[in-house]
TORVO-482679 format. One line per 2 residues: number of its first residue (from 1); their letters; for each residue x negated, y negated, z of C-alpha. Coordinates in Angstrom, 3 decimals, always signed. Example, Ala and Ser with C-alpha at 12.3 -4.5 7.8 and 13.67 -1.06 7.14 Angstrom:
2
1) as) -12.300:+4.500:+7.800 ~ -13.670:+1.060:+7.140
REM end
This chain:
339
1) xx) +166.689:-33.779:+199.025 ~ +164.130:-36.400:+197.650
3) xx) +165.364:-39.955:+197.392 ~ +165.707:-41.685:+194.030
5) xx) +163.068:-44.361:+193.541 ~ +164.305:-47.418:+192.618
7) xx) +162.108:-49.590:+189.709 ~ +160.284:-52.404:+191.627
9) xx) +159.380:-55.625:+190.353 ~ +155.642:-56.133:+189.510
11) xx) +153.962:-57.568:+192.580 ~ +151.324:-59.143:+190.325
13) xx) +154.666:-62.087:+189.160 ~ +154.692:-63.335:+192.398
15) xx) +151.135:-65.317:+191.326 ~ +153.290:-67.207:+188.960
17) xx) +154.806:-70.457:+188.717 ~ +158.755:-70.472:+187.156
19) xx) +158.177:-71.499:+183.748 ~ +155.957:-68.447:+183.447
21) xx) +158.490:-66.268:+184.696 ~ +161.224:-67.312:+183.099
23) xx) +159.136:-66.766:+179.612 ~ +158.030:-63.489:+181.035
25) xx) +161.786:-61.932:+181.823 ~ +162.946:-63.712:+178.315
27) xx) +160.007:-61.796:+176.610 ~ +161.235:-58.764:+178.955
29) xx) +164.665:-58.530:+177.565 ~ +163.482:-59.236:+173.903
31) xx) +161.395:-56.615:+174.325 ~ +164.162:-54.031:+175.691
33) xx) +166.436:-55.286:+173.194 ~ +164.018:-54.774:+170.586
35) xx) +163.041:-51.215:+171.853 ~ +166.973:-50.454:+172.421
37) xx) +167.285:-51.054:+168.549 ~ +164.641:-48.634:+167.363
39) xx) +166.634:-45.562:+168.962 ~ +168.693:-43.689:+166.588
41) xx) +172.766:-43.329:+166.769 ~ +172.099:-39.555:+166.725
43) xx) +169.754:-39.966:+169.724 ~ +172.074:-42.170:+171.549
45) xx) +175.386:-40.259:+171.291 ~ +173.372:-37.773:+172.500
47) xx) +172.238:-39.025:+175.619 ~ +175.653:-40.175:+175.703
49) xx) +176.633:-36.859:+175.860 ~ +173.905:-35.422:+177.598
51) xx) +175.406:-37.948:+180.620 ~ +179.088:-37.147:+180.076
53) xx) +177.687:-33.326:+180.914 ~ +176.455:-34.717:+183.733
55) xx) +179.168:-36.509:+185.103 ~ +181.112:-33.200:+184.633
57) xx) +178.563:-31.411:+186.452 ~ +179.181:-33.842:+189.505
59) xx) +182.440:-32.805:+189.431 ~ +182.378:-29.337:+189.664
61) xx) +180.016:-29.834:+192.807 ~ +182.910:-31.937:+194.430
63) xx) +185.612:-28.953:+193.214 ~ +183.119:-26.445:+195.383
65) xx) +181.837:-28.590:+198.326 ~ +184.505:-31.507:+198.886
67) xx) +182.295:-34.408:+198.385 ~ +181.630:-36.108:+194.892
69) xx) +178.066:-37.391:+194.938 ~ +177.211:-40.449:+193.096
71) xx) +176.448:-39.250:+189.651 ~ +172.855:-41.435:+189.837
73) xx) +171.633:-38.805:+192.428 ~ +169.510:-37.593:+190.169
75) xx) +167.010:-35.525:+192.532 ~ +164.926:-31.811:+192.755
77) xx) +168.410:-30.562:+193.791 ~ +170.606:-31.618:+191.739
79) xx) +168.437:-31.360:+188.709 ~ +167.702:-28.063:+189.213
81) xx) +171.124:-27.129:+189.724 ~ +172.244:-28.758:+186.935
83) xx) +169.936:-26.198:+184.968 ~ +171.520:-22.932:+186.690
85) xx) +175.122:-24.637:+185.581 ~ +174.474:-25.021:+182.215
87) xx) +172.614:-21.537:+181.852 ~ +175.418:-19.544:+184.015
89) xx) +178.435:-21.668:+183.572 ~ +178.410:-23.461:+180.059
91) xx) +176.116:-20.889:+178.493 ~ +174.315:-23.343:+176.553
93) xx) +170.883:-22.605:+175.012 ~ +167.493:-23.270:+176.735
95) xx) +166.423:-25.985:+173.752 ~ +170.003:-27.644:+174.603
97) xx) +169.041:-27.469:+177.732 ~ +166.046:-29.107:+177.373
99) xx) +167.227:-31.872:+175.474 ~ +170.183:-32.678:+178.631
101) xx) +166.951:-32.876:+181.113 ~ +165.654:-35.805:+179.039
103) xx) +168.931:-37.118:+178.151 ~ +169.556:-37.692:+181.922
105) xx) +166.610:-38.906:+182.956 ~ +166.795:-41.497:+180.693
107) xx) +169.831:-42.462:+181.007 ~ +169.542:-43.043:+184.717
109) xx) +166.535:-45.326:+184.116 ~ +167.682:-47.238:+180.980
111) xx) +171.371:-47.790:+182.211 ~ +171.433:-47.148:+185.829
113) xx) +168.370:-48.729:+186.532 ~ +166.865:-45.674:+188.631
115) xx) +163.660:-43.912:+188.252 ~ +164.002:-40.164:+188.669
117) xx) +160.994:-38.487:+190.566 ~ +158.669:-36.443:+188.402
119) xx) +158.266:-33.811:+190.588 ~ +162.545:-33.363:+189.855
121) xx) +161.887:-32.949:+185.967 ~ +158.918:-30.831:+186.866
123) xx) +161.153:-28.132:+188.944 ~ +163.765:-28.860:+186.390
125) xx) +161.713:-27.422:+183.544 ~ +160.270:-25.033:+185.924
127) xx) +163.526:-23.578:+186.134 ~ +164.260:-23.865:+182.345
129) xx) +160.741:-21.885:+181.599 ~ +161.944:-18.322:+182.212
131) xx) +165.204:-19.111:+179.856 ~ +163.001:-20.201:+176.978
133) xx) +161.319:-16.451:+177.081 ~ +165.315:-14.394:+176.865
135) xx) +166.348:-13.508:+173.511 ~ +169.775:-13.175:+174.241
137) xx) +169.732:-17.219:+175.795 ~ +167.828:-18.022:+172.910
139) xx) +170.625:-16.982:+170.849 ~ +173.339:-18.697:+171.893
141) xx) +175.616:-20.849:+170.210 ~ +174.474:-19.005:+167.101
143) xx) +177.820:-17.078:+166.988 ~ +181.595:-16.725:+168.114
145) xx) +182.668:-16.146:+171.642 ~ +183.165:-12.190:+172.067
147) xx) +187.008:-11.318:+171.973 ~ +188.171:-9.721:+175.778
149) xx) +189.912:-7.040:+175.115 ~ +192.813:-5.331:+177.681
151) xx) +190.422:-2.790:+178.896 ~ +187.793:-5.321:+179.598
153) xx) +190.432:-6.963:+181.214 ~ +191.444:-3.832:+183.595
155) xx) +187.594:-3.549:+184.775 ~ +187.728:-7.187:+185.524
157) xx) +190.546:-6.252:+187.620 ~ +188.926:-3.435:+189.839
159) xx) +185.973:-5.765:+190.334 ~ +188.148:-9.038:+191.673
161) xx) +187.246:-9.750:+195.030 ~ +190.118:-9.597:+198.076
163) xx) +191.448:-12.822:+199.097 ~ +192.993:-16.036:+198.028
165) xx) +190.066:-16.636:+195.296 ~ +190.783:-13.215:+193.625
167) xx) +194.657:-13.439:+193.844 ~ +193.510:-16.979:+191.812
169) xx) +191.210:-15.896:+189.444 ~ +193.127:-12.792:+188.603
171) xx) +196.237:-14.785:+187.374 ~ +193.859:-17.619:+185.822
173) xx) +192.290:-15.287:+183.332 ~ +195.324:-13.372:+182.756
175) xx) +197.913:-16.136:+182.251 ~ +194.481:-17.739:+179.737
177) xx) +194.950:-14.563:+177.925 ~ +198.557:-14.502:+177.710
179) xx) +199.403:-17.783:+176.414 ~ +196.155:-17.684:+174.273
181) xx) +194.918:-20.639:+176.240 ~ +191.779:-22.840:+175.826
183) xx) +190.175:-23.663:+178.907 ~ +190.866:-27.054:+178.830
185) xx) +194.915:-25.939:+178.486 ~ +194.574:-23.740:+181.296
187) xx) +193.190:-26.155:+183.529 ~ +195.988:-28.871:+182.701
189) xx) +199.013:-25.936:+183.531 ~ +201.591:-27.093:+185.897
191) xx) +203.452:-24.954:+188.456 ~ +206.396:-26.935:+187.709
193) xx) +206.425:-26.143:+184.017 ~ +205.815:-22.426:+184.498
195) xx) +209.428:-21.112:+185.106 ~ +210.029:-17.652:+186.367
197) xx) +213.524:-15.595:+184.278 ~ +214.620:-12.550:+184.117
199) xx) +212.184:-11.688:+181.032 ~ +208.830:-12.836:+182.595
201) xx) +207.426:-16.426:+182.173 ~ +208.217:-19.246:+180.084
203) xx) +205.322:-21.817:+180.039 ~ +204.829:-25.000:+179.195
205) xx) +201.521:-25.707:+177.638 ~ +200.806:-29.544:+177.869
207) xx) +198.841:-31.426:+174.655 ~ +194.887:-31.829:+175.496
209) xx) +192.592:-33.730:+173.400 ~ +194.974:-34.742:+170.971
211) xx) +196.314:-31.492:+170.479 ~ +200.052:-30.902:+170.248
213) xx) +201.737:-29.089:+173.119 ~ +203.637:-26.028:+172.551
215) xx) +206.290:-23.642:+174.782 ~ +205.299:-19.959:+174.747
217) xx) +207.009:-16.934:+176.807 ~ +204.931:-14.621:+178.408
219) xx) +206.492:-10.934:+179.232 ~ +205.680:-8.449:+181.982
221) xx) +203.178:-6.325:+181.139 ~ +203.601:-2.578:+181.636
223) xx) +200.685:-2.302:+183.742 ~ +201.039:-4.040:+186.989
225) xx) +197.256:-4.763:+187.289 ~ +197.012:-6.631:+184.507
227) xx) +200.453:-8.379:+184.125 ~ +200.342:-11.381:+183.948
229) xx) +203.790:-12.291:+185.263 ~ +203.175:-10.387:+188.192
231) xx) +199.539:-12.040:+188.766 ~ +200.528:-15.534:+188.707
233) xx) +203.955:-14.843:+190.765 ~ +201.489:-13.662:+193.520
235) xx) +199.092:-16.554:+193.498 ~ +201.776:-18.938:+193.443
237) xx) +203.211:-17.498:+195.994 ~ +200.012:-16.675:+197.929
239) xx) +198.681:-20.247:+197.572 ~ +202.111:-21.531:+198.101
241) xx) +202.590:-23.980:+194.988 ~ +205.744:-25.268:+193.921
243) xx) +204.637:-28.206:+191.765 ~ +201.177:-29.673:+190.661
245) xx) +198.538:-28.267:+189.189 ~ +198.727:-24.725:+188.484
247) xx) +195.452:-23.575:+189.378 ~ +193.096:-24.791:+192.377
249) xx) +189.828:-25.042:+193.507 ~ +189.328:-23.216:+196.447
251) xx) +185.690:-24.072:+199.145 ~ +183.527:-22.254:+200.526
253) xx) +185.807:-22.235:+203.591 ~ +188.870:-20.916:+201.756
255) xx) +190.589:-24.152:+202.058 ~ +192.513:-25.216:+198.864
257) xx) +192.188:-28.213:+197.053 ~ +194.706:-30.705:+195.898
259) xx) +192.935:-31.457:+192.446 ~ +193.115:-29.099:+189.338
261) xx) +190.323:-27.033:+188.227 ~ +188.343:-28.571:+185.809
263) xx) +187.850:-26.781:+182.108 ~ +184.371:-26.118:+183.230
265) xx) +185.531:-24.633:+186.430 ~ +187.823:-22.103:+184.240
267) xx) +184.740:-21.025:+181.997 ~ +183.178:-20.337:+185.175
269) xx) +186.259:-18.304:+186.875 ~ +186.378:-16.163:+183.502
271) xx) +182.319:-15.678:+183.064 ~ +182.043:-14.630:+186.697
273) xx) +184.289:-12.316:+187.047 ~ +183.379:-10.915:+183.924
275) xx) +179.758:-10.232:+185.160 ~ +180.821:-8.810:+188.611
277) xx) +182.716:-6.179:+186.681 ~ +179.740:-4.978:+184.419
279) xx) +181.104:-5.599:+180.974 ~ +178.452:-4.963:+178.123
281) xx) +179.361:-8.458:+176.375 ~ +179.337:-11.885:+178.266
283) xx) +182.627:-13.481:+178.068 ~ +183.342:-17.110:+177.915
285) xx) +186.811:-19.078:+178.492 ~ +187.238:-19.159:+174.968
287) xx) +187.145:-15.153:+175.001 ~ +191.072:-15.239:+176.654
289) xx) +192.340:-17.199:+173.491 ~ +190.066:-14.719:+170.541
291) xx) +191.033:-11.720:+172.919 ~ +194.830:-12.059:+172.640
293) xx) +195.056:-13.205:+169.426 ~ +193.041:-10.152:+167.861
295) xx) +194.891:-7.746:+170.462 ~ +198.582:-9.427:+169.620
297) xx) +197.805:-8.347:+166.114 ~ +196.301:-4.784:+166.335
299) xx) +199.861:-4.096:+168.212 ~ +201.494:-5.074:+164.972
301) xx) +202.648:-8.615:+165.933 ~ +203.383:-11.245:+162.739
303) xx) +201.363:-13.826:+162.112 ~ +203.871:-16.597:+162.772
305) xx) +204.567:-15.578:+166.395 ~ +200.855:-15.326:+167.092
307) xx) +200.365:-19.063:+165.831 ~ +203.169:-20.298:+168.241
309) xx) +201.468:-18.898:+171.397 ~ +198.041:-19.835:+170.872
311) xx) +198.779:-22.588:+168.773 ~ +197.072:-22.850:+165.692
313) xx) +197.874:-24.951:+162.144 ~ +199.321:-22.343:+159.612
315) xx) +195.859:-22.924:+157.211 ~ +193.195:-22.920:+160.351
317) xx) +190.040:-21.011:+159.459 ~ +189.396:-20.263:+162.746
319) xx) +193.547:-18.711:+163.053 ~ +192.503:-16.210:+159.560
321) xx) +189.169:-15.522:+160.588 ~ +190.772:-13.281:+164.214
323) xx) +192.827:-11.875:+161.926 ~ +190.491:-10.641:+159.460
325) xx) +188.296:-9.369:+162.288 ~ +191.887:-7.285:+164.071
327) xx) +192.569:-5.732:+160.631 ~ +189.636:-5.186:+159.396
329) xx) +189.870:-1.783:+160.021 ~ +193.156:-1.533:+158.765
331) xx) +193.847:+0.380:+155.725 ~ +189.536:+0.175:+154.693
333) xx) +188.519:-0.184:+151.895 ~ +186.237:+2.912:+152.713
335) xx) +188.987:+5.119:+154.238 ~ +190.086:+8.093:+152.564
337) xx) +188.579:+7.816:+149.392 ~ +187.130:+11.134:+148.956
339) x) +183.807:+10.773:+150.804
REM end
């Protein structure tokens, strides 16, 4: 992994006496203070964000290899994999993309005082290249997350791998679906909050980014593959929780962690397993809470109970907009008119 290469004082200063270096680093600082002015707000909550990214990058390596690595090892590696993260786990678009290269390059020089080695950016946008030239990359952002649906949901099931990870992600995506969870909500469950009766699950879901929290029930489903009662009882069991966090990251090794998943770590989880089974649309963690919303209504469920499991204000576009796309077939306009 190359080294980072730290910025080294100009060996040309040493020729000087003090009072010429201390004008030299007063004119130095003007000068970054100056240059520090000239960069836009725009451009600097961006790299602020660009960085924050990063940071959460870092910590989905630690969820996946049990080390968190300084987040100013900015190298080939990490560069590069920060790239394939962003493409295959946040789905963002190449241009974004693009922009979070530069946006963490600079910010490790300007505020970390590191240098990051061109021939990192260089394999970085190597890696980006073949992105920039896929339609369907290109694309993104430009529309809504695709709604999973319960049969998307059973070939998701047939595809789960065997072990402690599938028993996981099985009753992650499920119990996301059921309480019409955002990913950020799912990753913040509790075991102790989820409470097992005779009817199926009452959960607790706690407030995240402001957000209110809310109590939803969750029934058994009639299919035991996809029930989501049955899936989490399982990994609970399986994984032995009692209390904590509800859902765990899991190495390499199969040894569990003692941290909870991350939101990122839940888009992943959902995205993956959605690939492995073959499904035509890519779905995203956001897919779980559009899914069961849209599906809750097609089966006829009132408005009212659908906002108190997933959530939403009684005047939220986003709320009327699933439920114009679930009845939009729904007594049509175009039906049975005489054509």
């Amino acid at each position: 992994m190359t080294d980072l290469i730290p910025r080294q004082p100009d060996a040309t200063l040493a020729a000087y006496d003090a009072a010429t270096l201390a004008v030299l680093a007063a004119m130095e600082k003007a000068a970054d203070e100056h240059l520090e002015r000239l960069i836009p707000k725009n451009t600097k909550r961006g790299y602020e964000n660009d960085w924050a990214l990063w940071e959460k990058f870092h910590d989905w390596l630690a969820e996946r290899t049990g080390h968190r690595m300084p987040s100013t090892a900015v190298t080939k590696g990490t560069l590069v994999g920060f790239v394939v993260w962003l493409d295959t786990i946040m789905l963002a678009a190449p241009t974004s993309i693009d922009r979070r290269i530069t946006g963490v390059t600079v910010t490790a020089r300007r505020e970390h005082g590191v240098e990051v080695p061109k021939e990192a950016t260089e394999a970085a946008r190597k890696a980006l290249k073949p992105l920039k030239n896929d339609p369907e990359r290109m694309a993104r952002g430009r529309g809504k997350a695709a709604a999973a649906t319960p049969e998307q949901l059973r070939q998701m099931n047939a595809a789960v791998t065997d072990g402690l990870t599938g028993l996981r992600d099985r009753a992650l995506w499920l119990t996301a679906f059921a309480i019409a969870g955002r990913s950020a909500e799912v990753a913040a469950l509790r075991a102790d909050t989820i409470a097992h009766v005779s009817q199926g699950l009452e959960v607790h879901v706690p407030a995240v980014k402001g957000r209110p929290p809310r109590d939803v029930v969750v029934h058994y489903g009639r299919n035991p593959d996809t029930c989501p009662v049955r899936a989490w009882l399982t990994w609970r069991a399986a994984a032995g929780i009692t209390s904590g966090p509800a859902f765990l990251p899991i190495t390499v090794h199969g040894r569990l962690g003692d941290r909870a998943l991350s939101p990122e770590a839940v888009r992943e989880i959902i995205a993956r397993n959605a690939e492995r089974a073959g499904l035509s649309v890519r779905l995203t963690g956001h897919s779980m809470r559009a899914g069961f919303i849209t599906t809750s209504r097609r089966a006829g469920k009132r408005e009212e109970k659908i906002r108190e499991q997933s959530g939403h204000a009684e005047n939220s576009p986003a709320f009327w907009g699933y439920i114009r796309e679930a009845d939009k077939w729904t007594d049509a306009a175009s039906e049975d008119i005489g054509l």
